[in-house]
N, C-alpha and C positions, 0 to 999 in steps of 0.2 A: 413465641417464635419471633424470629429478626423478623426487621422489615427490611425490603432489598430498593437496592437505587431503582431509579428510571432502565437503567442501560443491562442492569442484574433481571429487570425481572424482563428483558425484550429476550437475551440470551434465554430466561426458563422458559419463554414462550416457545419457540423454536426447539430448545429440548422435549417440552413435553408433547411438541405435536411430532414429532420425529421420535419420540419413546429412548432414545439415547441417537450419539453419534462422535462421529471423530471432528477434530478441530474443523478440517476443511467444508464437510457434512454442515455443520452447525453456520460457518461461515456463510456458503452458498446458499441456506435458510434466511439470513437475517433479512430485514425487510431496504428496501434501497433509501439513500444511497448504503450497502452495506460496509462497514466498520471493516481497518484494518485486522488481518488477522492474528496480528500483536496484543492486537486492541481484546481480541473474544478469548484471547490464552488469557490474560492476564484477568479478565471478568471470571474466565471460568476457573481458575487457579482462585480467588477470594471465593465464590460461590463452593467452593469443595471447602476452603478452610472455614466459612458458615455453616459449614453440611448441607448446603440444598442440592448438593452434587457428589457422586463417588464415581472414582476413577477404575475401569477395567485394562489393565493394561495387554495391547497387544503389537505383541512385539516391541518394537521402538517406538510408537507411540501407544495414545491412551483412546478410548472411547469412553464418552462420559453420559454417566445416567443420572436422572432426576432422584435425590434423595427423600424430596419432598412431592405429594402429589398437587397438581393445579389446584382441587378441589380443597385439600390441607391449606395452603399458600391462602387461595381465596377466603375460606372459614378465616383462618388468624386474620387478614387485611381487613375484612369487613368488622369483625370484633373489636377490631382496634379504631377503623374509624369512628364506629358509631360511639367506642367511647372517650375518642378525646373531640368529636364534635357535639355530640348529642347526649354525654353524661350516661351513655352507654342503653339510652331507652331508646329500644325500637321501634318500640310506638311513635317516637318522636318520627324517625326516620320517615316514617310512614304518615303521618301527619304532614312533615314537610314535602312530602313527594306528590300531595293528597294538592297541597295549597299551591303547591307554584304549579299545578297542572300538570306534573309528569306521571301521575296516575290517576286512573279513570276509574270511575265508577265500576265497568265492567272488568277490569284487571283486580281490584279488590271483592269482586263476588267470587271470580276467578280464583286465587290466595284463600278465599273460605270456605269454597270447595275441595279446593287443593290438603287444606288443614283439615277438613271434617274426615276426608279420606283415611288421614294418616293415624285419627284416633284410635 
C-alpha cells in the first residue's frame, strides 16, 4: 500500500471519523488553522487517484468515501516502519520501547495476556 503525506493522511483522518463527506463537510473537520478549501480538493482529488478515496457523486458535487480503512492504513504504516527501521523485527520494536522506558512492565504482561487470549 502507498504511504500518504503528512497533509493526505490529516484529510483520511477527518474522512474516516465523518465515515464520508462533501468538500465543505470535510473542510469544516480539519483540525485549525484549517487549509484552504482548494487546498482539501486538490488532496482529495490525489487521494482518489491513489485509491484511498472514491467519489459519490451528487448532483454537481461529489461526497467522498474512504477506500481504505484506518485500521488497513494503520496495518500497512506500521509494517513498513518496522521494516525500514527495525529490519522488520518486532521484537525489536518492542525491545526498543522496553529500553528507552516507553513500556512497562505491566503493559507487556498486559500484550501476553492480550496474546494468550487470542490462541
Amino acid at each position: 500500500m502507498k504511504q500518504l503525506t503528512k497533509a493526505e493522511e490529516q484529510v483520511m483522518k477527518v474522512l474516516w471519523q465523518l465515515g464520508n463527506g462533501l468538500l465543505m463537510e470535510v473542510v469544516e473537520n480539519m483540525p485549525a488553522p484549517q487549509p484552504h478549501k482548494n487546498t482539501v480538493a486538490t488532496i482529495l482529488k490525489t487521494l482518489v487517484e491513489k485509491e484511498f478515496v472514491h467519489i459519490e457523486p451528487v448532483g454537481r458535487i461529489h461526497r467522498y468515501h474512504p477506500s481504505v480503512s484506518r485500521e488497513e492504513y494503520s496495518r500497512s504504516s506500521l509494517t513498513h516502519f518496522v521494516k525500514g527501521y527495525f529490519d522488520g523485527s518486532f521484537s525489536s520494536v518492542v525491545s526498543f520501547l522496553v529500553d528507552d522506558k516507553k513500556l512497562s512492565v505491566d503493559d507487556l504482561e498486559l500484550l501476553l495476556r492480550q496474546l494468550k487470549k487470542k490462541k
